[in-house]
Every structure is written in structure tokens, then in C-alpha cells.
N, C-alpha and C positions, 0 to 999 in steps of 0.2 A: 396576258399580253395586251389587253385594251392603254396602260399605258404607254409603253413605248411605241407599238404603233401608233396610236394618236399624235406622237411629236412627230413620225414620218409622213401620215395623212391627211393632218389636221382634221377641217369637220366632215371630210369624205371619209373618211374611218370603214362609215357603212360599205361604200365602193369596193374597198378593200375587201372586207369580207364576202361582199358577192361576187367579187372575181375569184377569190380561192374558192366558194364553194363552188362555182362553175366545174374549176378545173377538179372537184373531189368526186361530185357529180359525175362527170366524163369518166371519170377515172371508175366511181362505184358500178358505170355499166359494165366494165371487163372485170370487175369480181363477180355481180349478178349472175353474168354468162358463163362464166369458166366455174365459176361457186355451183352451179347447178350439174355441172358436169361432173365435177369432181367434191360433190361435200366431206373436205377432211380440215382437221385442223392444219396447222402452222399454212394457211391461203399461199403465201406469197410463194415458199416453194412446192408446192402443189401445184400450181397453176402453171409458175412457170418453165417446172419439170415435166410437166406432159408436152408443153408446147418444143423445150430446146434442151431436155434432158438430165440431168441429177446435177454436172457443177452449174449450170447457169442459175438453175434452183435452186441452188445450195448459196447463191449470192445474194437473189432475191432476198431470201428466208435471212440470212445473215442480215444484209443490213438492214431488213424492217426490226429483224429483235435488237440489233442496237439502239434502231432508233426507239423502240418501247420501253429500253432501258433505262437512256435517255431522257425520254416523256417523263417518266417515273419522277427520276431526280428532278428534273425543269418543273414538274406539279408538287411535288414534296418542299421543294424551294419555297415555292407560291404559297401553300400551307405555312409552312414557318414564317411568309413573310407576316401573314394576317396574323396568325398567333402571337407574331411580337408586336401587332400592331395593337393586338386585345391585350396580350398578356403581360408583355417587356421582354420574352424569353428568346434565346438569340435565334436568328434561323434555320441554322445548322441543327441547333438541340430539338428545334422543334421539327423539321422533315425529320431526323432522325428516331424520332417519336413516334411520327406515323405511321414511317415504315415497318419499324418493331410491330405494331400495332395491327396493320394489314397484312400483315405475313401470318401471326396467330392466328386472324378470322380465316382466311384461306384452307388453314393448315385443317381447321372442321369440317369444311364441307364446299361445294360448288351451289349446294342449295342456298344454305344458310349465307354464302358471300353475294347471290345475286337477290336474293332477298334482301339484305341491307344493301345493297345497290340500289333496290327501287325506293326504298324508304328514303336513302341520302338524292336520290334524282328528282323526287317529289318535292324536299327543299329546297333544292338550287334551282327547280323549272321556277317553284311561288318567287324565289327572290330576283326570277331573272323577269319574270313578268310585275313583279313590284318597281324593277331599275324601270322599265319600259313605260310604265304608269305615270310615275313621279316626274318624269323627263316628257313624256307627252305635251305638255301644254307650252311648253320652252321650243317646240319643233320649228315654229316660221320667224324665231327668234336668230336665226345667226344663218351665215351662207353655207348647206347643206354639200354645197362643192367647191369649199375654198380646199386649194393645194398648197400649202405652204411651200412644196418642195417640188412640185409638181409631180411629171408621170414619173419620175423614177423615184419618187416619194411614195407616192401610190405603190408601185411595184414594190419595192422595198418593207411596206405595211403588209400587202397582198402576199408575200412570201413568209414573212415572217408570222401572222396571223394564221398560216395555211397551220403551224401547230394545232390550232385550236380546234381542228376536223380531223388528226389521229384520233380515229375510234369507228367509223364504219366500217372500216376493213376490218377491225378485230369482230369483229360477227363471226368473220371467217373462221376464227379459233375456237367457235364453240358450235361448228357444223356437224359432231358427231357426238352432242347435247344435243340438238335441234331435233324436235320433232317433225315430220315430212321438212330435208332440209332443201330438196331442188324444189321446192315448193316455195318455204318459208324466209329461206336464206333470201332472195334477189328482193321479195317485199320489205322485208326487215331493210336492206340494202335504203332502198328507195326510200321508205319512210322516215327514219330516221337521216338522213343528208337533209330533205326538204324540212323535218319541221327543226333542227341542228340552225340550217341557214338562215329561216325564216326569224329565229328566234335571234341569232347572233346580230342580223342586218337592226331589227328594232332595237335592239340594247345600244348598238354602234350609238344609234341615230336621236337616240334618249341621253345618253352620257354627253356625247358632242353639245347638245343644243343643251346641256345644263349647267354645265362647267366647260370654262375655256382647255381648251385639249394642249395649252401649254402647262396646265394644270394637272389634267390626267398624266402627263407625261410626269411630270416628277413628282407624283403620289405613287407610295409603296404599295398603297391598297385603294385601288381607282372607282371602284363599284363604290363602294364605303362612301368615298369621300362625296360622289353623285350625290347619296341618299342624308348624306350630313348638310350638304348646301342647303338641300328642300326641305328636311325632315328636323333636322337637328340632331343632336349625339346619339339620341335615343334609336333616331334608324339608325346613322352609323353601325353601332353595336349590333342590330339586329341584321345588316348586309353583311359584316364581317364574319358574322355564324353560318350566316349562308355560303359567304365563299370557302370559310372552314369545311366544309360540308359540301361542297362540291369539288373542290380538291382532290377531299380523301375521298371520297368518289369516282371521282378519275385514277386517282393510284391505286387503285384497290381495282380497278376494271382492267387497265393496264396490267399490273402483274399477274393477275389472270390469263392474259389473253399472251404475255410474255412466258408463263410457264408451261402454256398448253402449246406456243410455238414449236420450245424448244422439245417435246413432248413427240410433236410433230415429229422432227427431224430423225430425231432420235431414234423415232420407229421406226423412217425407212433407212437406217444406217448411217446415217449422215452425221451424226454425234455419236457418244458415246452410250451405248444400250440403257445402262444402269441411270439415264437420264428420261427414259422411256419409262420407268415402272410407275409402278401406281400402286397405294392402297387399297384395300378392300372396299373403302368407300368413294374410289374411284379416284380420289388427289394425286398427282404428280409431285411425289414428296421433294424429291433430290432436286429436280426444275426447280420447285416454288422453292426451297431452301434458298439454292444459285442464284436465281433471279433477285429475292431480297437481299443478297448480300453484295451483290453489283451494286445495287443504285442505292444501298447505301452508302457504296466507295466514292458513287459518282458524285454523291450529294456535298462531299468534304469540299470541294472548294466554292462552292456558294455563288456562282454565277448564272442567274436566272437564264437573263438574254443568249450568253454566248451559249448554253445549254440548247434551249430553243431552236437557235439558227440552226446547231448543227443535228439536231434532231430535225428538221426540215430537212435538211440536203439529207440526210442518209433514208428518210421515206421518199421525196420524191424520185430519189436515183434506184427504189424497189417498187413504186409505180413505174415508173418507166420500164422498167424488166416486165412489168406482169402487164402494161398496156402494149407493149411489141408481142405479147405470145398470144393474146386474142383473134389479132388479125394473120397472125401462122397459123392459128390452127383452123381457122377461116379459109386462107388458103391453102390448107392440106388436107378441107374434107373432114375434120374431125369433127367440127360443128354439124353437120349433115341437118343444114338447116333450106328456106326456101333462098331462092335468090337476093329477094330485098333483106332479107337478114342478114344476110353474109356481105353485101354493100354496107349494112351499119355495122356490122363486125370491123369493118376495116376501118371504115371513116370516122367511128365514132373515139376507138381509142386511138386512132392517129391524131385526132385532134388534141388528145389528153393530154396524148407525149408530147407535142410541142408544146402545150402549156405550163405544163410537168418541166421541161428542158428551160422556159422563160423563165418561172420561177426560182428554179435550183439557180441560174446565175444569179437572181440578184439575192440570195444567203450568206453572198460573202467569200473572197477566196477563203480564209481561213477555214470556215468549215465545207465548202468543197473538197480540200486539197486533206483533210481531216476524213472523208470520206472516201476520196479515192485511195488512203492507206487502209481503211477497214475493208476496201473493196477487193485490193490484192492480198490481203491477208484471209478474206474471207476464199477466194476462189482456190489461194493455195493451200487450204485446207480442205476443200471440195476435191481438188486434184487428189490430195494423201489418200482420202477416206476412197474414193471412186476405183483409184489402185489398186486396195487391197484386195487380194480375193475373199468374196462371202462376208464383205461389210454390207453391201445394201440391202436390204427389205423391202419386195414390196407392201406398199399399201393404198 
């Protein structure tokens, strides 16, 4: 996402990014608090089914797993792009590639997939603290808050960038993995946003001041090209293994945290049961099958950006669900906590949702209006399922 936002930012880039991590931040507090209440997988309808009952849950849950769906295709994209960038190979063949590929590791084990998670995370932190190095010395070189486009340029970066922090909340879907999770879950929460941000704001702030950001804007592979100006071909090549490797990184966390979603739901009757089971070795077969073979659908028409936007409006519009049920249940006593906590119970995720609400406008009618049809499709299918007698479960 660092080019196109760059053409809406210019060398505020970094702005951008600490405005959305603001609003992730805000937002990770009503997972922290409602995650330690209730640690189960699929978070979004968990949370916001205790707070306003099984269909409003059932919408949360829905549109965050689209938009993980989503994510998937929007980062498999991003993979392809760099591999035709390394290789020639088109970039439909190549997300197409990965996904085959991340579906197999899963189908092993949830060890063995976040073990090479931490190994591909280890490469993409070295390459993202090498972008930050290389770009250091070019920082008092250019206007650090020029707006080409101004504030609604900004915002526009800031919404669209906010892609780039789906992944805190998926903590949520491996809270019954978690060892001590009302414990581990709100830390994990917190740490990750802060060093996510910390890390994204210096990259911003290094690529800006090393290439002109009408440059990053129409470079297919923007990290790369940073490390080609200063380095020459030879980093090139060794940024674009990095971004290969953070990609499938991110697609391979993502449908993890999309299979154990639907996993989620499934348990307490909200999908189909046969979507609930699991292996012996504990996998969600039928989910992770499903899941991979969505965002390989998704991935056929090969539009990075328009993917992106609309994967934004459909998480912020399942923030917005799960930051209104923190301060309900604030107010209904279910928190039974001291008085100043239940003040920040309210105020804090009130803040988020207006932030949450600023943002989702500037995504775009298109993928607004794209979300408010998964929105009623998703509820009237909450409606079907909540009808029936002896579909739901609890859990």
C-alpha cells in the first residue's frame, strides 16, 4: 500500500499511518477488554454477541471474515506483484501460487504454520528495519509534511493504509491456542499495535525522504525501488525477497485466522456444523479448504487497490459493531469493573467509532455500498440460522 498512498500523501505518508494506527489502537482497547472476558475464537462475533446477541454477531463475524478473505486476495496480489517483478511471471499465476502453497502448510499443522510465521516475520521485520536505515540519512532532505492533496489526501492515505493493521484483532482467533488467554490476549493486543506502528511510521518516513513519492506512486514494487536508488540492483533484489516473504506471511496468518473464524461461528450454530470439525491434529479442515478456495476466486480479477479499499470498509464497519458493544456492556454491568474503568469503557471506544466512521467514508462509495450489500446479506442469514430451532451452540 506504501505506493498508492504515497500519491494521496505525498511526504506526510508517515501522518497517515499514525492516524490509522491511532484509530487501531482505540479500537485494540474494546478487543483487549471484551478478549479477556470472553477468549474464543471468530473475536468479532463473540464480542459482539454477548454485548447485542447472535444476529448482530453474526454481522460483525461475517463482514470481518470477508474482509480477511479479502486481505488474502489484496496480499497474494502484492506477492504476484513482486514475483513478476523478480521473476516475469504474471500476477494472477503468482498469488495463485501462494495460495496453493499456504493452504498445504496449514493443512499440517497450527504448529508447524506459526513457526514459519516467525521465521518469514524475522525477514520482513530485518528488511523493514534495512528500508528505515538506507532512508535515514535523506530524512531533513525534503518537506516531511508536504500534502499534495491536502486533508482529504491525508484521509484518503489514512483509510486506505488502515489495510495495513488487519492483524491485531486476528490474535482474537487463536484465543483458545493461547495460553493464560485473559492474561496474554490484551498484552499481545497492545504490543503488537505499538511496535506494527512504530515500525510502519519509520518506513513511511524513510521511503518519502529517498524517493520522490510521485515515484513510489507508480512503482509496482515501492520498498524495492527505495533500496535500488541507495543500494543499487543488488538490494533491489534482496527487498523484493523480503517483500515475497512478508506477503506470504501475511496470507498464510490471514487464513489462519479466516479458518478459525469461520470455525468460530460454526460452533455456535451460525454456519454450517460440518464447518466446525477439526482433525485429530486439531485443523479446521472444511474452513481452511473454503477459505483457500474463496481467495483464490477473489484473486481472478487482479485489482490490488479496489481489493484494499473494500477490505477496509468491510473491517471498519466490524470495528464499529465490536467498539458499540464494549460501552453496552459497560453499561449493563457486565464489565463489573471500578468506576474509572467503565468511564474508559465508554469513552475510549466511542472515540474509535467516530474514527472508524471518518475513515470508512473516505474508502469510497463503491466499496461502501459493496459492503452494505454483504451487510444485508450477511444479517439475513443470521435471521435464517437464529429461526431455526436447535441451530445455535452455545460457546
Amino acid at each position: 500500500m506504501i505506493g498508492p498512498a504515497a500519491g494521496l500523501a505525498g511526504n506526510a505518508l508517515w501522518l497517515a499511518f499514525l492516524l490509522s494506527g491511532a484509530v487501531a489502537g482505540l479500537t485494540a482497547y474494546s478487543y483487549a477488554r471484551i478478549g479477556s472476558m470472553r477468549p474464543k475464537d471468530s473475536p468479532e462475533f463473540q464480542y459482539t454477541a454477548l454485548a447485542f446477541g447472535p444476529r448482530v454477531g453474526f454481522l460483525a463475524g461475517w463482514l470481518m471474515l470477508a474482509a480477511d478473505l479479502l486481505a488474502v486476495a489484496t496480499v497474494a496480489l502484492a506477492f504476484g506483484s513482486y514475483l513478476a517483478h523478480l521473476a516475469g511471471v504474471t500476477v494472477v499465476a503468482g498469488a495463485l501460487t501462494l495460495l496453493g502453497v499456504t493452504g498445504v502448510v496449514l493443512l499440517v499443522g497450527i504448529g508447524e504454520s506459526v513457526a514459519l510465521a516467525i521465521v518469514l516475520t524475522v525477514i520482513e521485520a530485518a528488511g523493514l528495519i534495512f528500508v528505515i536505515a538506507i532512508g535515514l540519512p535523506a530524512w531533513g532532505r525534503v518537506n516531511l509534511l508536504e500534502l499534495p492533496h491536502g486533508m482529504a489526501g491525508l484521509s484518503g492515505a489514512a483509510a486506505l493504509i488502515f489495510f495495513a493493521y488487519l492483524g491485531f484483532d486476528e490474535l482474537g482467533n487463536l484465543a483458545e491456542e493461547m495460553r493464560d488467554p485473559e492474561r496474554n490476549l490484551p498484552r499481545a493486543l497492545f504490543l503488537s499495535m505499538v511496535g506494527a506502528t512504530a515500525i510502519y511510521v519509520l518506513v513511511a518516513l524513510s521511503a518519502t525522504a529517498a524517493v520522490d513519492w510521485r515515484d513510489l506512486e507508480a512503482s509496482p514494487a515501492p520498498l524495492a525501488l527505495v533500496a535500488r536508488r541507495a543500494l543499487g540492483s543488488a538490494a533491489d533484489l534482496g527487498l523484493t525477497v523480503v517483500a515475497l516473504a512478508a506477503t506470504a506471511n501475511t496470507v498464510l496468518l490471514l487464513l489462519v485466522a479466516a479458518s478459525r473464524s469461520i470455525y468460530g461461528m460454526a460452533g455456535a450454530g451460525m454456519l454450517p456444523h460440518r464447518l466446525g470439525s477439526v482433525t485429530r491434529r486439531g485443523i479446521p479442515l472444511a474452513a481452511t479448504v473454503l477459505v483457500t478456495i474463496i481467495a483464490s476466486a477473489l484473486v481472478l480479477p487482479g485489482n490490488l487497490t479496489r481489493m484494499a479499499t473494500l477490505t477496509d470498509a468491510a473491517v471498519l464497519s466490524s470495528f464499529m459493531l465490536v467498539n458499540l458493544s464494549l460501552p453496552w456492556l459497560a453499561y449493563s454491568g457486565v464489565t463489573r469493573t471500578s468506576r474509572a474503568r467503565r468511564v474508559a469503557d465508554v469513552a475510549v471506544p466511542g472515540l474509535a467509532l467516530l474514527l472508524c466512521g471518518w475513515l470508512l467514508l473516505h474508502t469510497g462509495g463503491p466499496s461502501i455500498a459493496a459492503t452494505a450489500g454483504l451487510a444485508v446479506v450477511g444479517f439475513t442469514l443470521a435471521s435464517w440460522r437464529v429461526a431455526r430451532p436447535g441451530r445455535l451452540a452455545p460457546r
